[in-house]
N, C-alpha and C positions, 0 to 999 in steps of 0.2 A: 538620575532623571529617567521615568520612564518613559518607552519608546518604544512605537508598533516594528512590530518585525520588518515591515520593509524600507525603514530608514535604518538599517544597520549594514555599515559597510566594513574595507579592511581597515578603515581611518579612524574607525567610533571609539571614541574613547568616555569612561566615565558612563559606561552606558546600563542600563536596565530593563528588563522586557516579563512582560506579566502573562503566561502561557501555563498551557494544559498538555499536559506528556500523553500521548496519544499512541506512541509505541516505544517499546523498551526492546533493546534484543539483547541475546545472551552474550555473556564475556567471551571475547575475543582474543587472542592473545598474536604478538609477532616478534620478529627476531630471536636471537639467542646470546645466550650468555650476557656482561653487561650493559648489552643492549636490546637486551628482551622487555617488552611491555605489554599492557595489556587495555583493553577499550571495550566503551559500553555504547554501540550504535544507540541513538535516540533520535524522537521525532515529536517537534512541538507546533502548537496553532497559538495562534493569537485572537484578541476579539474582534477584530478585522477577516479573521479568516485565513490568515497568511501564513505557510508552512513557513517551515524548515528545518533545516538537519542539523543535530550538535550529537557532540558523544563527551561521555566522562572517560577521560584520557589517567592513564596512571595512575597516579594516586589518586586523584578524583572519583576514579572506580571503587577505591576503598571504603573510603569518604561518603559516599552520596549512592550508590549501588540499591543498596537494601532502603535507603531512606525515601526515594524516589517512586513510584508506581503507577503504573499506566490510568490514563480516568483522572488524576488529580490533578493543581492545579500551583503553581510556583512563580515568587519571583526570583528572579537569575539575573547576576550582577559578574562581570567580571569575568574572563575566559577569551581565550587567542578568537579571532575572525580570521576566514580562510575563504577564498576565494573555492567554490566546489565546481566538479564536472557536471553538469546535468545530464549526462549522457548515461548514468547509474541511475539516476532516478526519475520520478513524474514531480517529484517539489522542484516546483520553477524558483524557486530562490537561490540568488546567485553567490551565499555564502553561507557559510556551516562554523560552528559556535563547538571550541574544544574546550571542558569545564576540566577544570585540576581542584585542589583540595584547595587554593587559593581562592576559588571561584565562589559564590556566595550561591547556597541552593535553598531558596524560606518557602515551604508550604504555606499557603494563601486560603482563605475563605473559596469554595468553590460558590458563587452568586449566577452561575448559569448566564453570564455573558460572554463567555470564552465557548466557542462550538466543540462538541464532543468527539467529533472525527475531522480529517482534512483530507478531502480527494478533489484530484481534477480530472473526472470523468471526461471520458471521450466517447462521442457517438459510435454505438456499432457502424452508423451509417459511414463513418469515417476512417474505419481501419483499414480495408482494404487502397485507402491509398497511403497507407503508412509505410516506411521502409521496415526492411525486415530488421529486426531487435529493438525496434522502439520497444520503451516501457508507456506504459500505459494502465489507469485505472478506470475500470468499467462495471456500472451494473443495471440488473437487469433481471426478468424472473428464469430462474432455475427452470429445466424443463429436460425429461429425456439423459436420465442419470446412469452412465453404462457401469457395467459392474468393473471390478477393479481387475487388473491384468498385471503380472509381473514380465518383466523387462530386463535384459540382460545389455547392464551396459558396456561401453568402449572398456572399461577396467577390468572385466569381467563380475563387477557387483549383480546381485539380484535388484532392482527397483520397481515400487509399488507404482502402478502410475492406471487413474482416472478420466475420462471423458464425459464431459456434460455439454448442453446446447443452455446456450444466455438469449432469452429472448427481451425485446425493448416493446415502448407499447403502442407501436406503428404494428407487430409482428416481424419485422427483421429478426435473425437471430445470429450467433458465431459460436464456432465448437472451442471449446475451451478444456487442455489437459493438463489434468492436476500432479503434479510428480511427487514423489515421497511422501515427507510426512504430510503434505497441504491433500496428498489423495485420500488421507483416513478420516478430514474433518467431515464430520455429517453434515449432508446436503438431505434437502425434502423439495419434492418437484414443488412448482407454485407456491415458493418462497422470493421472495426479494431479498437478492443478496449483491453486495457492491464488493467486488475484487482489487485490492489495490497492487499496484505491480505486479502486470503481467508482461511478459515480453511477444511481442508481434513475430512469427514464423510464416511460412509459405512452402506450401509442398504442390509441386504441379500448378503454380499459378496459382494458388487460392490461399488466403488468407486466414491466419487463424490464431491462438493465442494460447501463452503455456508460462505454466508457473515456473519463477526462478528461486533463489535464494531467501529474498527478501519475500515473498508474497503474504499476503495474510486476506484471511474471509471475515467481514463485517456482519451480523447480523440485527435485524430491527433499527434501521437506521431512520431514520426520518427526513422530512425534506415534501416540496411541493412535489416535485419531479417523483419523486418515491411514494407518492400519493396514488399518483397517475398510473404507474406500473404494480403498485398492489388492485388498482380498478379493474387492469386488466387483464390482471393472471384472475383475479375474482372471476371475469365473466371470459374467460378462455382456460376452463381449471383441464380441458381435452385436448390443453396443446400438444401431446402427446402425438396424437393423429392429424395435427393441424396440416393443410394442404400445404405442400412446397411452393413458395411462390417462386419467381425466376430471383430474385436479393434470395432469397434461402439456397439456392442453387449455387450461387455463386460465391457463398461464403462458406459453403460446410467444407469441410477434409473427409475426403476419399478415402 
């Protein structure tokens, strides 16, 4: 039977769900010896719009690894239900789907009724009352792209790490630093771009956001709301010199 993603709990049995794999990450591996395995993070939408988290577990990675790819479109039958922390991520769904080679993985007609990304953007207007390491995804035009700087960190590693300003189309804006590899993807000022998992930081009182692990850059996305903010990087393409307003004051890093 199939079934929207947010009727699936740790009870659902016999269940089915018809979704579009919207993120893949690389093999994972944990433990040792004969207790060593290995996991494929994934991240699916539904035609409701409804994330959520599964991964191909063990052998399921073997199995379905190479078969699976981001953009496409599958039904998925069978695999454990787990109660997740949401405190890792911005998918408000309160369980995560672990596929093994038991697990049934069928590429489907992609018919364009499944959405092609899944974020739950949060207003710049709204960060600064966030606690500090919320995750959160936000977008907004590109603007004020500082050149990259390397970083010496706690380990003593070299890291590559980027700063840019996210403006919304009020003019609000929030500085955003990019770390590693997410610092070398190309950005163009007065572009629209939607960041997914960011985590919220504060230094001296102000609020600001920085990539972690998981993060990934969206480009050309679509959407009313994305409409509106390509209008207004169109007719503010000098946000570069835009006057500080007292919300810009209050949200940059020093």
């Amino acid at each position: 039977m199939i079934r929207a993603v947010n009727e699936l709990t740790i009870h659902s049995i016999d269940w089915a769900i018809k979704v579009r794999l919207t993120k893949k990450c690389d093999i994972k591996t944990f433990g040792q010896g004969f207790m060593a395995g290995s996991l494929v993070p994934l991240e699916l939408i539904d035609e409701e719009g409804t994330q959520i988290t599964a991964s191909l577990f063990c052998d399921g990675v073997t199995k379905y690894n190479d078969y699976m790819r981001e953009g496409h479109c599958y039904r998925i039958a069978g695999g454990s239900i787990a109660a997740v922390n949401k405190r890792y991520t911005t998918i408000k769904c309160g369980v995560s789907i672990a596929l093994t080679a038991k697990s049934s993985v069928i590429e489907i007609l992609d018919d364009g009724s499944i959405p092609q990304n899944g974020f739950n953007f949060t207003p710049i207007s709204s960060i600064p009352s966030l606690s500090v390491n919320s995750l959160v995804d936000v977008v907004g035009v590109v603007k004020k792209i500082y050149e990259k700087k390397l970083k010496i960190s706690k380990l003593g590693e070299e890291v590559k790490k980027r700063k840019l300003k996210l403006y919304d189309e009020q003019g609000r804006s929030i500085e955003i630093t990019l770390w590693k590899e997410v610092a070398h993807i190309k950005l163009k000022e007065n572009e629209v771009v939607a960041f997914k998992v960011l985590r919220v930081t504060e230094y001296n009182n102000i609020k600001s956001l920085s990539s972690v692990g998981d993060t990934s850059i969206v480009h050309n996305i679509r959407g009313h709301k994305l409409d509106r903010l390509k209008k207004w990087a169109c007719n503010n393409s000098s946000a570069r010199s835009h006057p500080k307003s007292k919300w810009d004051l209050m949200v940059r890093v020093l």
